[in-house]
N, C-alpha and C positions, 0 to 999 in steps of 0.2 A: 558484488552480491547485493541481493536485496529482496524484499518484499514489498506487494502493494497489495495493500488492506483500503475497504471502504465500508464506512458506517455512519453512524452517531459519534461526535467528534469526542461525548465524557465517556464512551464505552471504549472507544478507540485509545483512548490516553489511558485507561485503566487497563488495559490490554498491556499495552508499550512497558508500564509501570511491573507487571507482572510476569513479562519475558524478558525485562530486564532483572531483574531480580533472581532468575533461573541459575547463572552461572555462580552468581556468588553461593547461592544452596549448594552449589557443587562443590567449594571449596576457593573458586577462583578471587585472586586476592584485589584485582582492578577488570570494572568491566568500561568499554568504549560502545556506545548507544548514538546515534544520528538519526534523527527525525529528520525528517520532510513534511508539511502538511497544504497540500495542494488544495482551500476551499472556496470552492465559484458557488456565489448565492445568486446569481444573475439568471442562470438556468441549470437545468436539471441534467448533468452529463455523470453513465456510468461506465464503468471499466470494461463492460460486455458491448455497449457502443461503438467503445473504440475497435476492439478489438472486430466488429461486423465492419464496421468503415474500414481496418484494413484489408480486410479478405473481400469487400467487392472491389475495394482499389488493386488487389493483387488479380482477380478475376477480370476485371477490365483489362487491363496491361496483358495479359495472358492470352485475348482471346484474339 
C-alpha cells in the first residue's frame, strides 16, 4: 500500500506530519509512518508524465 503525493517539499512534510497524527486522535496507541522522498532538482519530472510515457509505450507495444 501506498500513496504518491507531489508538491512543495514544507507543505508535503506538514501534510505527512498531520496524517500522521490522524490515528493516534482515534485512540490508536502506536502509529508506524514510512516516508519516501524521491527529489530530482536537475529537471523538471511529474507524476502525469510518467504516467503519459506509459500509456504511449503501452499504445506502441499494442499497435
Amino acid at each position: 500500500m501506498g500513496t504518491i503525493i507531489e508538491g512543495d517539499i514544507e507543505e508535503l512534510l506538514k501534510i505527512v506530519r498531520e496524517v500522521h497524527e490522524i490515528p493516534f486522535k482515534a485512540g490508536a496507541k502506536r502509529v508506524y509512518t514510512a516516508l519516501k522522498i524521491d527529489d530530482r532538482r536537475d529537471k523538471e519530472v511529474h507524476l502525469g508524465d510518467k504516467v503519459e510515457h506509459v500509456k504511449k509505450h503501452l499504445n506502441e507495444t499494442s499497435a
